[in-house]
PyMOL Python script that loads the backbone (N, CA, C, O; Angstrom):
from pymol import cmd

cmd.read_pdbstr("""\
ATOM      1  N   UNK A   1     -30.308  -6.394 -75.293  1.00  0.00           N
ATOM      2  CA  UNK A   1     -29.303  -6.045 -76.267  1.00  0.00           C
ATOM      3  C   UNK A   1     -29.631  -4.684 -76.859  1.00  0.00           C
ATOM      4  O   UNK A   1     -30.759  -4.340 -77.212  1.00  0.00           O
ATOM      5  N   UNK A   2     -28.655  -4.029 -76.923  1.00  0.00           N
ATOM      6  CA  UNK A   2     -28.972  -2.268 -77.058  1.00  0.00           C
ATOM      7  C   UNK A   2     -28.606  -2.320 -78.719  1.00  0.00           C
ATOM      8  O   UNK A   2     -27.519  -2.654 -79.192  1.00  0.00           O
ATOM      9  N   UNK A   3     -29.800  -1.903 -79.461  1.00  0.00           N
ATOM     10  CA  UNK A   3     -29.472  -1.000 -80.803  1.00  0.00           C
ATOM     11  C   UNK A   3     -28.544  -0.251 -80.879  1.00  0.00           C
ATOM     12  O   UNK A   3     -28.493   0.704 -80.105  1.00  0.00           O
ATOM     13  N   UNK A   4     -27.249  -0.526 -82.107  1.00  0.00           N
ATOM     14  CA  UNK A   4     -26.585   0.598 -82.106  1.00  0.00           C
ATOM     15  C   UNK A   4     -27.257   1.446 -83.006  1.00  0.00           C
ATOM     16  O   UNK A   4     -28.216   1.355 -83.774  1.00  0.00           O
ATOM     17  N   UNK A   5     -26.125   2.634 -82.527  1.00  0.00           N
ATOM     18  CA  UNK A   5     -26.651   4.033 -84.085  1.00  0.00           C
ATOM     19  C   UNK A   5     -25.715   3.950 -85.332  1.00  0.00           C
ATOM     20  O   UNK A   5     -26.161   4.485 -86.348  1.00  0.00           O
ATOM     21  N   UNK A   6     -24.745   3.485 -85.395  1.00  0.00           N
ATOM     22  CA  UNK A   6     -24.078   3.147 -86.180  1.00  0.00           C
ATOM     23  C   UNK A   6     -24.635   1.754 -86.722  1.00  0.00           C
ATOM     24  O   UNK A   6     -24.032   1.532 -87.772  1.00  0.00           O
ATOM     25  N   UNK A   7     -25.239   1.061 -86.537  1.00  0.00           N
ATOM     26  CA  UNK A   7     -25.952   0.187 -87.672  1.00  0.00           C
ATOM     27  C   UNK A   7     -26.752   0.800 -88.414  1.00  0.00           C
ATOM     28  O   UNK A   7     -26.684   0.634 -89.632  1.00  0.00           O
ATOM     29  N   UNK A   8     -27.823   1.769 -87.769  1.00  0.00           N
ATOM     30  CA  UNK A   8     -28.706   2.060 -88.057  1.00  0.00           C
ATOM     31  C   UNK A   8     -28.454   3.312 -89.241  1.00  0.00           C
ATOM     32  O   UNK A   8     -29.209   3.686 -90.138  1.00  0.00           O
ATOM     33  N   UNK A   9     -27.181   3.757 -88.886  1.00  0.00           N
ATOM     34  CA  UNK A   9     -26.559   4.997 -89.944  1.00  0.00           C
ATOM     35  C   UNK A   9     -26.288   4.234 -91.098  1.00  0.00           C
ATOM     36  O   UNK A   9     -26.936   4.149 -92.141  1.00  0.00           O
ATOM     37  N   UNK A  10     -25.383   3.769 -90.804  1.00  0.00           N
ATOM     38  CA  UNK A  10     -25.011   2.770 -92.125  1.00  0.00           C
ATOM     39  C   UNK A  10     -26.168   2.367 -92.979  1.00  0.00           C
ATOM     40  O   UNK A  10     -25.996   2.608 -94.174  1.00  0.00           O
ATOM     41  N   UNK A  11     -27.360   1.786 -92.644  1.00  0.00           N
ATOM     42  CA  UNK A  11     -28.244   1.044 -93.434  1.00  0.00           C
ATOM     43  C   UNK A  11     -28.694   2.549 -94.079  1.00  0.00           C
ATOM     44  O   UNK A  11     -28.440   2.795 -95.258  1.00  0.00           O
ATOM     45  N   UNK A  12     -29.355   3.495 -93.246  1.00  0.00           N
ATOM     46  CA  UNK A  12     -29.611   4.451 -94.123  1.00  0.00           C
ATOM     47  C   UNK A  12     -28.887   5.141 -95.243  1.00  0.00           C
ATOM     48  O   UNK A  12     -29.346   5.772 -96.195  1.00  0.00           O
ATOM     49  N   UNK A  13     -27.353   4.812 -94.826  1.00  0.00           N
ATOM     50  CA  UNK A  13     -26.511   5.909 -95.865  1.00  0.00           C
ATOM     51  C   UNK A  13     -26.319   4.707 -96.966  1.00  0.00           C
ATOM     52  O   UNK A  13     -26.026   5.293 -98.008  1.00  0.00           O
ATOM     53  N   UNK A  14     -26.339   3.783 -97.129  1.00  0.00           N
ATOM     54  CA  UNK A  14     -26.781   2.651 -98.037  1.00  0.00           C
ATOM     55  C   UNK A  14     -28.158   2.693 -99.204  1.00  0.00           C
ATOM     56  O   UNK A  14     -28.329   2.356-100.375  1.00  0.00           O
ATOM     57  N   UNK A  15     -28.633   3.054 -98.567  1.00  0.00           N
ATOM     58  CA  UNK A  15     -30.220   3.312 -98.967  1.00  0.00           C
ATOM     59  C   UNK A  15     -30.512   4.720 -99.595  1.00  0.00           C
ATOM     60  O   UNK A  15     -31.544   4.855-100.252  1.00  0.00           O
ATOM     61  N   UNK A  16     -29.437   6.040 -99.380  1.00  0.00           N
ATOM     62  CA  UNK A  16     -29.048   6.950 -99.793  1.00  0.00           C
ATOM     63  C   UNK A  16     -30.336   7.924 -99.317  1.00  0.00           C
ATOM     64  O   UNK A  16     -31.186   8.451-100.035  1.00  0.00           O
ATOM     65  N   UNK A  17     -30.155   7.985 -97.605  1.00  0.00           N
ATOM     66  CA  UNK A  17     -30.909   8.378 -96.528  1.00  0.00           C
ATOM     67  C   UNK A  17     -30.381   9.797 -95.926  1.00  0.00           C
ATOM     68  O   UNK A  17     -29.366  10.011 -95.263  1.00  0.00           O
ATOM     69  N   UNK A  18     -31.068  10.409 -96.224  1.00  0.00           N
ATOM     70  CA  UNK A  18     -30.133  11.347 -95.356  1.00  0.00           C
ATOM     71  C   UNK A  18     -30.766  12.046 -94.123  1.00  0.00           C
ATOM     72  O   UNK A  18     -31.561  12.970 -94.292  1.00  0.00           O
ATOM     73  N   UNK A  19     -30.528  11.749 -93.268  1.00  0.00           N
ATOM     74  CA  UNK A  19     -31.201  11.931 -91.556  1.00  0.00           C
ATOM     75  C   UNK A  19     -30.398  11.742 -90.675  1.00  0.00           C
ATOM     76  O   UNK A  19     -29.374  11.067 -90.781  1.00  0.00           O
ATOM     77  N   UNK A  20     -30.825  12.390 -89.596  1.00  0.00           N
ATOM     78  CA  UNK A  20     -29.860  12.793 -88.514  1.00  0.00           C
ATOM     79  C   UNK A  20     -30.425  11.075 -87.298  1.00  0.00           C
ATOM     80  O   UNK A  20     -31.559  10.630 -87.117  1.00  0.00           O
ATOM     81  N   UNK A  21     -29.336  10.666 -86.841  1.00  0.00           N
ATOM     82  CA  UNK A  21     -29.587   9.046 -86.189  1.00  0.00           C
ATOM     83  C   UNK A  21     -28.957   9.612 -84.246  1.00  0.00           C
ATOM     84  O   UNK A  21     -27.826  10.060 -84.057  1.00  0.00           O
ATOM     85  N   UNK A  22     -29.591   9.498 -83.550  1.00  0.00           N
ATOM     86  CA  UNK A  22     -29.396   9.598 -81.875  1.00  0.00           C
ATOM     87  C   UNK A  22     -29.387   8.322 -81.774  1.00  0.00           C
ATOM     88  O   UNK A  22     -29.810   7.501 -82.588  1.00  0.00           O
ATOM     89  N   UNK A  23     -28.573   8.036 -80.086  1.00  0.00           N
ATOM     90  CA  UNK A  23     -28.763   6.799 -79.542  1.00  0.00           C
ATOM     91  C   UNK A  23     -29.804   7.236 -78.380  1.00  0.00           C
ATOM     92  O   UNK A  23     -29.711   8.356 -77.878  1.00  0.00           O
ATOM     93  N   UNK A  24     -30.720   6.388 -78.001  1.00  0.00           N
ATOM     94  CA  UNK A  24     -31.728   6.563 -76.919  1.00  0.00           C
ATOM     95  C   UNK A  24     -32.021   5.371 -76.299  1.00  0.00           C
ATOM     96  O   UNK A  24     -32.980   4.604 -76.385  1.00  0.00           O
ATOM     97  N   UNK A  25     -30.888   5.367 -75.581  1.00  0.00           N
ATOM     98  CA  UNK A  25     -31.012   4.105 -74.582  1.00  0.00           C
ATOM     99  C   UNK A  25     -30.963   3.054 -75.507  1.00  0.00           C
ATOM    100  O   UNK A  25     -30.306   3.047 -76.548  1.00  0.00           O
ATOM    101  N   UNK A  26     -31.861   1.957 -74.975  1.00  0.00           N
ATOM    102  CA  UNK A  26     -31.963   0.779 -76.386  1.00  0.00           C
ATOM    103  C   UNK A  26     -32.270   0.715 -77.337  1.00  0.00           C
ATOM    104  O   UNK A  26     -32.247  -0.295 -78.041  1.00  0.00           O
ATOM    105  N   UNK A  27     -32.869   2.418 -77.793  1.00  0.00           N
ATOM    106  CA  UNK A  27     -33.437   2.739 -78.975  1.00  0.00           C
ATOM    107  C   UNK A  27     -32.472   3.607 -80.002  1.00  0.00           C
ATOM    108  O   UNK A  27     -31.549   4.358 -79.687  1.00  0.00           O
ATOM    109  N   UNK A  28     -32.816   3.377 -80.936  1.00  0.00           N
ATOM    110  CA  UNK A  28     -32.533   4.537 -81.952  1.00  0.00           C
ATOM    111  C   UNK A  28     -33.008   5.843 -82.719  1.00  0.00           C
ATOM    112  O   UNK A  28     -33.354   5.839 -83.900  1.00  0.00           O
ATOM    113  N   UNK A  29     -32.989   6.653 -82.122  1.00  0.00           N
ATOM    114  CA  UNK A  29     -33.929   8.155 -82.734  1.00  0.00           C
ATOM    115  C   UNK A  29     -33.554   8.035 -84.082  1.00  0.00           C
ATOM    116  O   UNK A  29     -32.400   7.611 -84.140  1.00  0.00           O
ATOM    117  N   UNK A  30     -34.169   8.281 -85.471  1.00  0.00           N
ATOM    118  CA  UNK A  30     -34.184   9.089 -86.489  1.00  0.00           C
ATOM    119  C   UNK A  30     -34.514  10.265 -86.940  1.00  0.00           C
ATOM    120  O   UNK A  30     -35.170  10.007 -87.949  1.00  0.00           O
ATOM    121  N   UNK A  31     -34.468  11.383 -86.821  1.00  0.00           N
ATOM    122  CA  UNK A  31     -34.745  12.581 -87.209  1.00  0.00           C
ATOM    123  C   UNK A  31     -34.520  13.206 -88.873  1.00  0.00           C
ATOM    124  O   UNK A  31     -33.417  13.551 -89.295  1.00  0.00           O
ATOM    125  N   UNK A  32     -35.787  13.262 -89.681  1.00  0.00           N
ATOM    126  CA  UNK A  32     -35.737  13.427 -91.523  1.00  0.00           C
ATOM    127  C   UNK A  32     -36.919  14.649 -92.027  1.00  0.00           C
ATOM    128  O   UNK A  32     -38.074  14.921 -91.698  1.00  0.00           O
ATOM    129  N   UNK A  33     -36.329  14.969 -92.602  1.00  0.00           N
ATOM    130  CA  UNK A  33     -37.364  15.708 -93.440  1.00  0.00           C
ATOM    131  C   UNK A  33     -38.492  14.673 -93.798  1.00  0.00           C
ATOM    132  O   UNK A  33     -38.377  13.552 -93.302  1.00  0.00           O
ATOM    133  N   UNK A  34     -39.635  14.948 -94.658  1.00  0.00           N
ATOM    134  CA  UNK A  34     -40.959  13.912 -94.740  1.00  0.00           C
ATOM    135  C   UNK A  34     -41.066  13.002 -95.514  1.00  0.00           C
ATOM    136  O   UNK A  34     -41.896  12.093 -95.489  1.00  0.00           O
ATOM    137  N   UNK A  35     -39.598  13.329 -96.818  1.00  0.00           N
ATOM    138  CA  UNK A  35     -39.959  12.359 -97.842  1.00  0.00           C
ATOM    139  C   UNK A  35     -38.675  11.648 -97.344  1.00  0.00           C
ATOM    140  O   UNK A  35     -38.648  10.537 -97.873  1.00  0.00           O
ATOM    141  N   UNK A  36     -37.279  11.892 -96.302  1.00  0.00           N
ATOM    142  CA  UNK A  36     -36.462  11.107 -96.271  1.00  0.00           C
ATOM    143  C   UNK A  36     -36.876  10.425 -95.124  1.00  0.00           C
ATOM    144  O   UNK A  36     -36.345   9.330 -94.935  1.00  0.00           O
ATOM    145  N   UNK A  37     -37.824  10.876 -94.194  1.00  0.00           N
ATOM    146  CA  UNK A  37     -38.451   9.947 -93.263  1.00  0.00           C
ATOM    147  C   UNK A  37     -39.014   8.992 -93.900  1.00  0.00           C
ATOM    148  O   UNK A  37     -38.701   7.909 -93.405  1.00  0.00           O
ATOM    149  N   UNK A  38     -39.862   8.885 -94.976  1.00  0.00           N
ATOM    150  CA  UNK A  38     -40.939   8.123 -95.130  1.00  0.00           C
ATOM    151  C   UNK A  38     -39.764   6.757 -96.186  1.00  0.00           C
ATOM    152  O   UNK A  38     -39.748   5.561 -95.895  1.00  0.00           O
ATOM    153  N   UNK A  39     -39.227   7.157 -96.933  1.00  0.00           N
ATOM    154  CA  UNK A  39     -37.768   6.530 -97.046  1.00  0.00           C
ATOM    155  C   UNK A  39     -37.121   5.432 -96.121  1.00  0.00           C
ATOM    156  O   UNK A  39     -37.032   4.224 -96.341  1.00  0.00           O
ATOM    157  N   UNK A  40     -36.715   6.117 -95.084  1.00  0.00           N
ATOM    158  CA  UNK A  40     -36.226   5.555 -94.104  1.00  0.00           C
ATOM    159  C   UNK A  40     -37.173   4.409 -93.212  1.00  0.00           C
ATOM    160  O   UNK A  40     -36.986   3.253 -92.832  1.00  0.00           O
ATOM    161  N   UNK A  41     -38.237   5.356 -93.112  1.00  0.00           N
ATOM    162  CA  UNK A  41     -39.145   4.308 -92.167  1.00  0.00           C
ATOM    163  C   UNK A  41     -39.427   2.764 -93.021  1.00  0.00           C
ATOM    164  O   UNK A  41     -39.326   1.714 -92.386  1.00  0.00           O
ATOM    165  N   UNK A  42     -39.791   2.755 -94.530  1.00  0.00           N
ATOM    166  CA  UNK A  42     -39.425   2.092 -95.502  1.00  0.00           C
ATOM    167  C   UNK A  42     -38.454   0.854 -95.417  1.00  0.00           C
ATOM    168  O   UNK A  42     -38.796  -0.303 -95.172  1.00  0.00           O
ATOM    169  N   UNK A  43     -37.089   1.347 -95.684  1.00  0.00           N
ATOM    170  CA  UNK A  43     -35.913   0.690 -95.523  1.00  0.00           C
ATOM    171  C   UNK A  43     -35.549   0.158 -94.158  1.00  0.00           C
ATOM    172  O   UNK A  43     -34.773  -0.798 -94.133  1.00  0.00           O
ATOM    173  N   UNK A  44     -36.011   0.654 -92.998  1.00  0.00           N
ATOM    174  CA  UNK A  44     -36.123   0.020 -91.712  1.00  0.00           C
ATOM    175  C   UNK A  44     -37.100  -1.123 -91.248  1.00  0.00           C
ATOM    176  O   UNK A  44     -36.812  -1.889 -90.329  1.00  0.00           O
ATOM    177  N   UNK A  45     -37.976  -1.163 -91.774  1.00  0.00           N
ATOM    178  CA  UNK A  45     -39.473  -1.940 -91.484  1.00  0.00           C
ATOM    179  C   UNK A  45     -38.995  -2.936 -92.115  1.00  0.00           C
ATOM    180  O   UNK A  45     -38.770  -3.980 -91.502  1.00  0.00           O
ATOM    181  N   UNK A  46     -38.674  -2.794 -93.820  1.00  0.00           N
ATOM    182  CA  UNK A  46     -38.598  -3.894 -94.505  1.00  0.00           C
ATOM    183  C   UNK A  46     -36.944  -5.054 -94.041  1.00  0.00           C
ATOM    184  O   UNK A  46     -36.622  -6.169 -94.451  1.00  0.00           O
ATOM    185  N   UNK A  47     -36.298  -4.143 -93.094  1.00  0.00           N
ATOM    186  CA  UNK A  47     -35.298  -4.899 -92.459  1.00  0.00           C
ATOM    187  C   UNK A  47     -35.294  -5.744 -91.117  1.00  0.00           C
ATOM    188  O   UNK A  47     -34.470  -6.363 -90.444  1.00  0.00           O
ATOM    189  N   UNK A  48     -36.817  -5.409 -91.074  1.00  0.00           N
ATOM    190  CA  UNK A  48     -36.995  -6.137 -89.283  1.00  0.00           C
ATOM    191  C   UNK A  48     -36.881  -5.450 -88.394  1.00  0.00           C
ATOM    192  O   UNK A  48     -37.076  -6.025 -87.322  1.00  0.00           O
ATOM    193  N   UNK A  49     -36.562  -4.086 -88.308  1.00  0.00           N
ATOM    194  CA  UNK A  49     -36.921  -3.394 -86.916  1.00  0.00           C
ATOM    195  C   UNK A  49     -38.293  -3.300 -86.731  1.00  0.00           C
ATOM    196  O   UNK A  49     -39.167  -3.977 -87.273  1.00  0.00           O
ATOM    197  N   UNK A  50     -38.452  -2.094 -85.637  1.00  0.00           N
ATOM    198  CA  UNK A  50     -39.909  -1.905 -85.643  1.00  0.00           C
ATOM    199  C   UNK A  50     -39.457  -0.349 -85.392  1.00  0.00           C
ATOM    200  O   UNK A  50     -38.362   0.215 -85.378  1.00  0.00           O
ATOM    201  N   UNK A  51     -40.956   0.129 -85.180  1.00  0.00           N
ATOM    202  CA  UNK A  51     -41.298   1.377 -84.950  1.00  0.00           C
ATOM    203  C   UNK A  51     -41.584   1.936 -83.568  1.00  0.00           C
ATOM    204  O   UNK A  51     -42.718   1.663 -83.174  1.00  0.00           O
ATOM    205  N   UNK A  52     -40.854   2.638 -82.747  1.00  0.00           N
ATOM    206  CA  UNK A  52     -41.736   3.114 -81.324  1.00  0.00           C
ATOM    207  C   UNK A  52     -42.420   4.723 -81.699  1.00  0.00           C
ATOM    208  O   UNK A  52     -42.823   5.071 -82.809  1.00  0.00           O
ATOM    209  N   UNK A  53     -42.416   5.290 -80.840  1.00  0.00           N
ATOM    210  CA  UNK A  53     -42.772   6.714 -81.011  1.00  0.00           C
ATOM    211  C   UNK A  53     -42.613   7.477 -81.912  1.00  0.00           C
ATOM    212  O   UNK A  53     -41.452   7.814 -82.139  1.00  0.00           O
ATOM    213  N   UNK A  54     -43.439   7.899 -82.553  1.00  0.00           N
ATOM    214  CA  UNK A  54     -43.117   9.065 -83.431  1.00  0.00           C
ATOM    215  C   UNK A  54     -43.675  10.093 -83.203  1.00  0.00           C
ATOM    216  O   UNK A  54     -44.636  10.140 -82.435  1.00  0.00           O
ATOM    217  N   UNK A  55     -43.064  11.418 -83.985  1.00  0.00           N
ATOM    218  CA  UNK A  55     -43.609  12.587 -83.814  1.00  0.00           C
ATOM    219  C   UNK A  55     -43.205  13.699 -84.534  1.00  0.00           C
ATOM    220  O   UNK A  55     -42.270  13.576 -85.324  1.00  0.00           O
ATOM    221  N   UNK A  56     -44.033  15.286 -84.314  1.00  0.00           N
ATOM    222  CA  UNK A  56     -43.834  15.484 -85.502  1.00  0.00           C
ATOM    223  C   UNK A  56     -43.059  16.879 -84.513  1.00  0.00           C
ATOM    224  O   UNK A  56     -43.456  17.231 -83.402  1.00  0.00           O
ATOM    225  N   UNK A  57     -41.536  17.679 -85.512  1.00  0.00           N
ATOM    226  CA  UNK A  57     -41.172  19.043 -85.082  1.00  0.00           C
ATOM    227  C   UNK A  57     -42.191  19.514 -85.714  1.00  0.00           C
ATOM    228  O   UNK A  57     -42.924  19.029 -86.576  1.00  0.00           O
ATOM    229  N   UNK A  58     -42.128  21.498 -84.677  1.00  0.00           N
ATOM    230  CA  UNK A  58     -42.872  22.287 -85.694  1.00  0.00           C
ATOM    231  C   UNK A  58     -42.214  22.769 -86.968  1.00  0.00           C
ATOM    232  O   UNK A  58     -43.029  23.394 -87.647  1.00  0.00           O
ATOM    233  N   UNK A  59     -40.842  22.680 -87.603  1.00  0.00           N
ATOM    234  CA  UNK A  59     -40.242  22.859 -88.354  1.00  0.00           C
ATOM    235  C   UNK A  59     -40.275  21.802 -89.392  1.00  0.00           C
ATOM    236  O   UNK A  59     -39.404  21.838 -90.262  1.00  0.00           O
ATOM    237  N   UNK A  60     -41.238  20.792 -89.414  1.00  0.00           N
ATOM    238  CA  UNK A  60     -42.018  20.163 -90.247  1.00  0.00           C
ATOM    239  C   UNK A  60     -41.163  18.400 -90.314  1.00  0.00           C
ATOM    240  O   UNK A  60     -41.573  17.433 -90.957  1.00  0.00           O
ATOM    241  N   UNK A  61     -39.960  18.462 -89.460  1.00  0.00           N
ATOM    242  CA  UNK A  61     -39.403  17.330 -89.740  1.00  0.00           C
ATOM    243  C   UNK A  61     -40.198  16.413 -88.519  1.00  0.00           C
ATOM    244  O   UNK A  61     -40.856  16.815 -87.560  1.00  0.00           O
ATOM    245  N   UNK A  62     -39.846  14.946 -88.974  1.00  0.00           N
ATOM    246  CA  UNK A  62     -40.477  13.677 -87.947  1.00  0.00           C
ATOM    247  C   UNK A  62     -39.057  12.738 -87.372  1.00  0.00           C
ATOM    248  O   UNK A  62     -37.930  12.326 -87.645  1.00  0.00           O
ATOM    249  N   UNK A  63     -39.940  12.785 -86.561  1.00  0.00           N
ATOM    250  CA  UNK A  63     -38.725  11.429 -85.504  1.00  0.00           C
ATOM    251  C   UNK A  63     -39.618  10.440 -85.036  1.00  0.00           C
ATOM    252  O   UNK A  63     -40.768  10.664 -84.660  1.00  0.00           O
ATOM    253  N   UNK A  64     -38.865   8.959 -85.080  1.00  0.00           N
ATOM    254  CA  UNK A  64     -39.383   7.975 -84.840  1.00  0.00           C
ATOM    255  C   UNK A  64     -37.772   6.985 -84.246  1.00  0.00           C
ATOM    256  O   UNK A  64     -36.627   6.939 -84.697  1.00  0.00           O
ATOM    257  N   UNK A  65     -38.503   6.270 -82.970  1.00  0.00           N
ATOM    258  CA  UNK A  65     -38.059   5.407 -82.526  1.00  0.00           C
ATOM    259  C   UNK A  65     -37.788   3.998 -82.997  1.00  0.00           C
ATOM    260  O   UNK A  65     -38.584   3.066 -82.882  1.00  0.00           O
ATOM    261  N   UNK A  66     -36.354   3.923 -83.642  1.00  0.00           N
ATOM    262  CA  UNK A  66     -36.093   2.241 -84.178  1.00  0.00           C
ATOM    263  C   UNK A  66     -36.067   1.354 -82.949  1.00  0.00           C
ATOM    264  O   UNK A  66     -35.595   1.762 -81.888  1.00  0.00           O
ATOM    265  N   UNK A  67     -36.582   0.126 -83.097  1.00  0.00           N
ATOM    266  CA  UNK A  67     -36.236  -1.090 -82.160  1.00  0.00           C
ATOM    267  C   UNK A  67     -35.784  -2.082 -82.820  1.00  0.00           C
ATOM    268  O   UNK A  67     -35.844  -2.133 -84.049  1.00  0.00           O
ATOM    269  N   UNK A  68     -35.224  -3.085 -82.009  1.00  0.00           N
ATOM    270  CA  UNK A  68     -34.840  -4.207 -82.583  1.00  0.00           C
ATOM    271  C   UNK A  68     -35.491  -5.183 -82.203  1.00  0.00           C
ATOM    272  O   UNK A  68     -35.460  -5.414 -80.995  1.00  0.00           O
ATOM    273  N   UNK A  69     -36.315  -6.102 -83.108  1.00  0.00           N
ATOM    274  CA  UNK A  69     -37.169  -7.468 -82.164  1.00  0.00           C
ATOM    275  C   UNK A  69     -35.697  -8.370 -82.213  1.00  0.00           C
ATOM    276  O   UNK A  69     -34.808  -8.488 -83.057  1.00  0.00           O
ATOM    277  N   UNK A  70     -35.923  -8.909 -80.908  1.00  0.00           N
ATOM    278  CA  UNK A  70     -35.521  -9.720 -80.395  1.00  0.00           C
ATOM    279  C   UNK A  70     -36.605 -10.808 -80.282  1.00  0.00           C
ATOM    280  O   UNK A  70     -37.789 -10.736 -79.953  1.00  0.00           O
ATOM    281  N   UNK A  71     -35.570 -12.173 -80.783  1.00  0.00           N
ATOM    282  CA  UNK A  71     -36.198 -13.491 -81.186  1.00  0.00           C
ATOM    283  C   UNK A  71     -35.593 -14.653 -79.669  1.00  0.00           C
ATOM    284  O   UNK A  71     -34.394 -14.702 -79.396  1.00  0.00           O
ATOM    285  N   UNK A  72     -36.118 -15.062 -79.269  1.00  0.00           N
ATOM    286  CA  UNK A  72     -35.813 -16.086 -78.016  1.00  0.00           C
ATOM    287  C   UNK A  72     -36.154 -17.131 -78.393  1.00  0.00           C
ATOM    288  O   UNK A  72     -36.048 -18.116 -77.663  1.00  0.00           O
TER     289      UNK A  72
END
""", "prot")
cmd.dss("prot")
cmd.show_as("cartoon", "prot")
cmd.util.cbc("prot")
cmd.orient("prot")
């Protein structure tokens, strides 16, 4: 089941997030400055996603990979 980016927008613009959201395959990119990353990563964790990859631009912003656990 593929993550949308539009869930994932929504929860942030809720949370009063402001970051740029990609779709990546089954994943969801976030792209934030450091304090709306750290925000976001925040409001995502405490909702049950998880975290894949992160990393850092040289223009000082971070991206990190949302997932969705899936329960069977």
């Amino acid at each position: 089941m593929r993550l949308a980016k539009t869930h994932i927008t929504r929860l942030l613009r809720r949370n009063s997030i402001v970051a740029e959201t990609h779709q990546a395959g089954e994943w969801v990119q976030v792209v934030a400055e450091i304090d709306q990353y750290v925000k976001a990563r925040h409001a995502l964790l405490t909702q049950g996603f998880y975290l894949g990859d992160c990393q850092i631009y040289p223009d000082g912003r971070r991206s990190m990979l949302i997932g969705q656990l899936l329960l069977h």
